[in-house]
C-alpha positions in Angstrom: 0.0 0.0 0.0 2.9 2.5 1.0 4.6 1.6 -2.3 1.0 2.3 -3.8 0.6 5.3 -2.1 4.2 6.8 -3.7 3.5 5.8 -6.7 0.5 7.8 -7.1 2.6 10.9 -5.4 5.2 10.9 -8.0 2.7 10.4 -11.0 0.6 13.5 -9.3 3.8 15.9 -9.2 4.7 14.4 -12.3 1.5 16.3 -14.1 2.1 19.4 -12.5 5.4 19.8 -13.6 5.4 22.6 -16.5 6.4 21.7 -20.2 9.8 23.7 -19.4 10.7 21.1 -16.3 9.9 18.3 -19.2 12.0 19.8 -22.3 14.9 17.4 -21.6 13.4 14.6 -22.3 11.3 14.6 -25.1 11.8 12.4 -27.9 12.7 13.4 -31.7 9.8 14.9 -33.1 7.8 15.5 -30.2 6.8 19.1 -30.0 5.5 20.7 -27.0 4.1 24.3 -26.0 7.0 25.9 -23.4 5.6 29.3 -23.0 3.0 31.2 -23.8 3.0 34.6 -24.5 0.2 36.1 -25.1 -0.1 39.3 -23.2 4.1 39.2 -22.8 5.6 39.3 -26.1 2.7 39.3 -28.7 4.2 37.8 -32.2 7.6 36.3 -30.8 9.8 36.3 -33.8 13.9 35.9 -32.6 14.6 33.4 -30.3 18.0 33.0 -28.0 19.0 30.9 -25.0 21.4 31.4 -22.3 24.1 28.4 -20.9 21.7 28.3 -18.3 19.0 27.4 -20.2 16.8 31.1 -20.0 15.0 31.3 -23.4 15.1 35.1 -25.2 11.8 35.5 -27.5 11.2 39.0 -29.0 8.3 40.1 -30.4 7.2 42.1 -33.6 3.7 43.2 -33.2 3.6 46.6 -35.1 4.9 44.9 -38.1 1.8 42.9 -38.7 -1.4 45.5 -37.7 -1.1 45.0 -33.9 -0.8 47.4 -31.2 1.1 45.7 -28.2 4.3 46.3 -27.3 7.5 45.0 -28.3 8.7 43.4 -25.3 11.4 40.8 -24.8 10.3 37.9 -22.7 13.1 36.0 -20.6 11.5 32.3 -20.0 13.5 30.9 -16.9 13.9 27.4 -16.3 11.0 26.9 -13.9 8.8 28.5 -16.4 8.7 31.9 -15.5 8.2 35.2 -17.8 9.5 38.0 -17.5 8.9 41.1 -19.8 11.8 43.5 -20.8 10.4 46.1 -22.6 12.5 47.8 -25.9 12.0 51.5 -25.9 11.9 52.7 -30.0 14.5 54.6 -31.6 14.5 57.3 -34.2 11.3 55.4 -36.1 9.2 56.2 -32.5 8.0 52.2 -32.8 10.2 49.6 -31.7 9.7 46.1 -33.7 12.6 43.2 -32.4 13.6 40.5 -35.1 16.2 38.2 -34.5 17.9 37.6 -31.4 21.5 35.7 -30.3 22.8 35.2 -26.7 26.4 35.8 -26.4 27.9 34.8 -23.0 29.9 37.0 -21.0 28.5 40.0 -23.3 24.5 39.6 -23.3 21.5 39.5 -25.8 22.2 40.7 -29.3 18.6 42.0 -30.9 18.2 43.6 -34.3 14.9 46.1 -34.5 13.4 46.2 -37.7 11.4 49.2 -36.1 8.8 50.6 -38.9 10.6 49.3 -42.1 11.8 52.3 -43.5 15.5 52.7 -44.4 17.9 54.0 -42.0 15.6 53.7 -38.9 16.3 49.6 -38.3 18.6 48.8 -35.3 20.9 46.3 -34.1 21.2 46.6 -29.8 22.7 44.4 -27.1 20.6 44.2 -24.0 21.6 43.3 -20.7 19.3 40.6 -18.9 19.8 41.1 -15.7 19.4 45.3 -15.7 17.4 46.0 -19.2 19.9 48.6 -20.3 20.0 48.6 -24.0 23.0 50.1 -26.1 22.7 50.5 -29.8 25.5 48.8 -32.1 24.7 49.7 -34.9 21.6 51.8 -37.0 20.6 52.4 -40.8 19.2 49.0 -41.4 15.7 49.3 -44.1 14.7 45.6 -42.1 16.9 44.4 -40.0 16.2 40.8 -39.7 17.9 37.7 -38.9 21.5 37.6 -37.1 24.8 35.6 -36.9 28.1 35.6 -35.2 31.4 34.5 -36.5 34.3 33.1 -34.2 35.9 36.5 -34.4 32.8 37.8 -32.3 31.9 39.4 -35.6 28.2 40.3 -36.1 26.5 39.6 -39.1 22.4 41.3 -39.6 20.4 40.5 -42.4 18.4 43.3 -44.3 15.1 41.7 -45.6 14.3 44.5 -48.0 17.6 46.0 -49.3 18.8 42.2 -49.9 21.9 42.4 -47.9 24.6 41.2 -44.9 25.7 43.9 -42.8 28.7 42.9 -40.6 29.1 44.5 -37.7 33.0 44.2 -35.9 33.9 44.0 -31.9 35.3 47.2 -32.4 31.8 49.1 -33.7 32.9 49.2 -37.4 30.0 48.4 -40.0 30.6 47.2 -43.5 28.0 46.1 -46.1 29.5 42.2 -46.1 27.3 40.9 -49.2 25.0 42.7 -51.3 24.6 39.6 -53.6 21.6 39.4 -56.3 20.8 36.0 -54.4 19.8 38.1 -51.4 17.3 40.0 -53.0 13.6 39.5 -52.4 11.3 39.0 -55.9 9.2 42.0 -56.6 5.6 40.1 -55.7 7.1 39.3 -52.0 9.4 42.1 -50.2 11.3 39.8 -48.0 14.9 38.6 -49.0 17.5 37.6 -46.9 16.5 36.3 -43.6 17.9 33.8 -41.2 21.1 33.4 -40.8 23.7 30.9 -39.7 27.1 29.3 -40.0 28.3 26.0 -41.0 30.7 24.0 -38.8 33.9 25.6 -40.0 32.5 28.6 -41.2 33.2 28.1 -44.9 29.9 29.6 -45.5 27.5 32.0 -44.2 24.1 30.1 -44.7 20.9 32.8 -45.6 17.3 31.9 -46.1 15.6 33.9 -48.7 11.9 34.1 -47.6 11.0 35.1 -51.3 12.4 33.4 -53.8 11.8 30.0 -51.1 15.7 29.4 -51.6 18.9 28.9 -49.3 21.7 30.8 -50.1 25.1 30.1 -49.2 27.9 32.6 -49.0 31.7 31.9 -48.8 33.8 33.2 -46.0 37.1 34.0 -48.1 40.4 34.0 -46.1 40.5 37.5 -45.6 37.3 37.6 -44.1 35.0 38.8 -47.2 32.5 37.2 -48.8 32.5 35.6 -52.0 29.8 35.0 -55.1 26.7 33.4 -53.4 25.1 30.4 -54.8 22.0 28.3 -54.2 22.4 25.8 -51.6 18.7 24.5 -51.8 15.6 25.7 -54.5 12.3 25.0 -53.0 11.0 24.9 -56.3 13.3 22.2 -57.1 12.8 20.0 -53.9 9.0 20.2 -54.6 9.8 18.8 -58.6 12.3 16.1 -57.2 9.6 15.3 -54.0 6.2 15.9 -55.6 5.1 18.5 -52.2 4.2 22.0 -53.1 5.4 23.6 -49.7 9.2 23.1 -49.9 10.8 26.0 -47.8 7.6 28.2 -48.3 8.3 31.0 -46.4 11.7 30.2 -45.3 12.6 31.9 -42.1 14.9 30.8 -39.2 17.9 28.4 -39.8 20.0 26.3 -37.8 22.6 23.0 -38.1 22.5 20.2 -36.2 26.1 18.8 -35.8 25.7 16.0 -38.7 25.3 18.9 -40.9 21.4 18.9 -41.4 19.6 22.2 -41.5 16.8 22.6 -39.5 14.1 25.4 -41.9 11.5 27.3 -40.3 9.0 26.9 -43.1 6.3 29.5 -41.4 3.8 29.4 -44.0 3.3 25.7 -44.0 4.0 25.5 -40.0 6.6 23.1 -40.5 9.9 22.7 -39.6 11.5 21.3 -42.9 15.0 19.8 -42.2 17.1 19.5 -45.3 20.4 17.0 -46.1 23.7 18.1 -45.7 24.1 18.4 -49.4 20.6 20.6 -49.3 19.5 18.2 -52.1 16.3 16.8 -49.9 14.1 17.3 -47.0 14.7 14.4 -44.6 12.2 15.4 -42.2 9.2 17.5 -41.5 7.7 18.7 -38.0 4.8 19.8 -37.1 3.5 19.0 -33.9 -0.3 18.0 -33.0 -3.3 19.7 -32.1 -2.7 22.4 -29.6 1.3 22.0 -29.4 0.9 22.7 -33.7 3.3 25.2 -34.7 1.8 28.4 -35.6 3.9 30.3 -38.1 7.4 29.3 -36.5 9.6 31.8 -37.3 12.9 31.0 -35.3 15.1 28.1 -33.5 17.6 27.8 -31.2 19.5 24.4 -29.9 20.3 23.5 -26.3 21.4 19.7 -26.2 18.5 17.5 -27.9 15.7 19.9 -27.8 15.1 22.6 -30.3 13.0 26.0 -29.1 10.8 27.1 -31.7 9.5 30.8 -31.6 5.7 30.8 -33.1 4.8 34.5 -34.8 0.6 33.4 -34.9 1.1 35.7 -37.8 -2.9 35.0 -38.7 -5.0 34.9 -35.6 -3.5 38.2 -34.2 -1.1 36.8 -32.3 -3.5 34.9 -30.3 -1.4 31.9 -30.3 2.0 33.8 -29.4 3.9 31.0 -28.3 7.4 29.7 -27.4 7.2 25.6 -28.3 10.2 23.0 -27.4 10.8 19.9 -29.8 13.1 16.9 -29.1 15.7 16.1 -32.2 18.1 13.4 -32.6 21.1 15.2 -32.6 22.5 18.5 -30.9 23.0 21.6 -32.3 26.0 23.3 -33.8 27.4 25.3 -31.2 26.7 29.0 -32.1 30.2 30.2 -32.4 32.3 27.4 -32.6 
């Protein structure tokens, strides 16, 4: 009976536990809600976690008709939010994109404020106090962000079609302004998410637009060559017979075999393509409530992937931080 009795204990605590006490152990493919955010961070679109495991969303609700602010929500361990709020630059609205956490310096966020040229941002916010210090301005959309070994920042501009890199030391070049980056005329967004391969050979770019990877070579001096198509959704849809192949493509990310995980937001997938971006080996989607809802960005910690969800079409109803398990790590962020 006692045995009985502690059983049912365990199984009881066991329910209460939130899905952020849980993310460890889910298995590959699983997807979970984490965090919701409605009311926090309406339309989360970066995402970022700490060595500790604190989860970074930003949000982007003035982009897409809303009105709430453009917080950024820390998610601790144990589950709880907390709001730090973004005040707006020269633009007077403030809309955070992508996000990376570097340790020992803080949270790097790019503002794509109201889209118009020379008002977009890239700060660095410090979690624990909220002070915010601007890097860099002069971005048209400031989008999606990497960083290099040499701590050097690289920002993605959606509408000019371009890869601003931003140096330790404050300098900002214009890294790439490749015709691969560009976004087609019918659909404004180009380059997006951004990311490096394991040796950082390449700079890796999703073009929302033309539904097509892009990879960029790191030459030794530090420039970047000619770009080229890594993977053509177009193409993967002919060689698979789907219609959806990187529709949308958004956030990007390597596991450490070399297979890139795509946010695919308009099909609420995550599409993860070979290391030779010739196929899609897997798609993810979660069920019923934990769905995705227009997953914009990722982030590895071990075996679970965090997924930001923009709930681009219900208002931002569904704002949402979700937590899938995956076979295999990440590539470590700056290797």
């Amino acid at each position: 009976m006692n045995r009985l009795l502690l059983i049912l204990a365990i199984l009881i605590v066991a329910v209460g536990i939130p899905g952020s006490a849980l993310a460890g152990g889910l298995a590959p493919g699983v997807v979970q809600n984490y965090a919701n955010l409605n009311g926090h961070c309406p339309n989360p679109e970066g995402i970022a976690i700490d060595p500790v495991g604190n989860v970074y969303a930003t949000s982007a609700p003035r982009i897409f008709g809303g009105t709430g602010p453009s917080n950024i929500c820390v998610i601790s361990t144990a589950g709880a939010i907390r709001e730090i709020p973004i005040a707006p630059g020269p633009a007077g609205v403030t809309n955070t994109l992508g996000a990376l956490f570097e340790p020992g310096q803080g949270l790097y966020v790019v503002d794509y404020a109201n889209g118009v040229a020379g008002n977009g941002r890239l700060l660095k916010v410090d979690p624990a106090s909220g002070q915010v210090t601007v890097l860099a301005l002069g971005f048209a959309a400031a989008n999606g962000i990497a960083q290099d070994r040499h701590r050097n920042l690289f920002v993605s501009d959606s509408y000019a079609g371009t890869i601003t890199r931003v140096a330790p030391d404050g300098s900002v070049s214009t890294w790439s302004a490749d015709p691969l980056l560009l976004p087609a005329p019918e659909f404004p967004f180009g380059a997006n998410g951004v990311t490096f391969d394991r040796d950082q050979k390449f700079l890796y770019v999703a073009n929302t637009s033309t539904r097509r990877i892009i990879r960029i070579p790191v030459l030794a001096d530090g420039s970047a060559g000619s770009a080229e198509i890594f993977a053509d959704g177009t193409t993967l849809n002919a060689r698979e017979g789907s219609t959806d192949a990187l529709v949308r493509a958004d956030g990007i990310m390597f596991d450490v075999a070399g297979n890139l995980y795509v946010c695919a937001n308009l099909s609420n997938e995550i599409q993860v393509l070979s290391p030779d971006g010739g196929s899609i080996i897997h798609r993810y989607t979660g069920n019923g409530a934990n769905a995705f809802d227009f997953d914009a960005s990722l982030v590895f910690k071990g075996q679970s992937l965090y997924i930001s969800n923009l709930s681009l079409f219900d208002g931002g109803a569904n704002s949402k931080v979700s937590v899938m398990g995956v076979p295999l790590p990440g590539l470590p962020l700056r290797p």
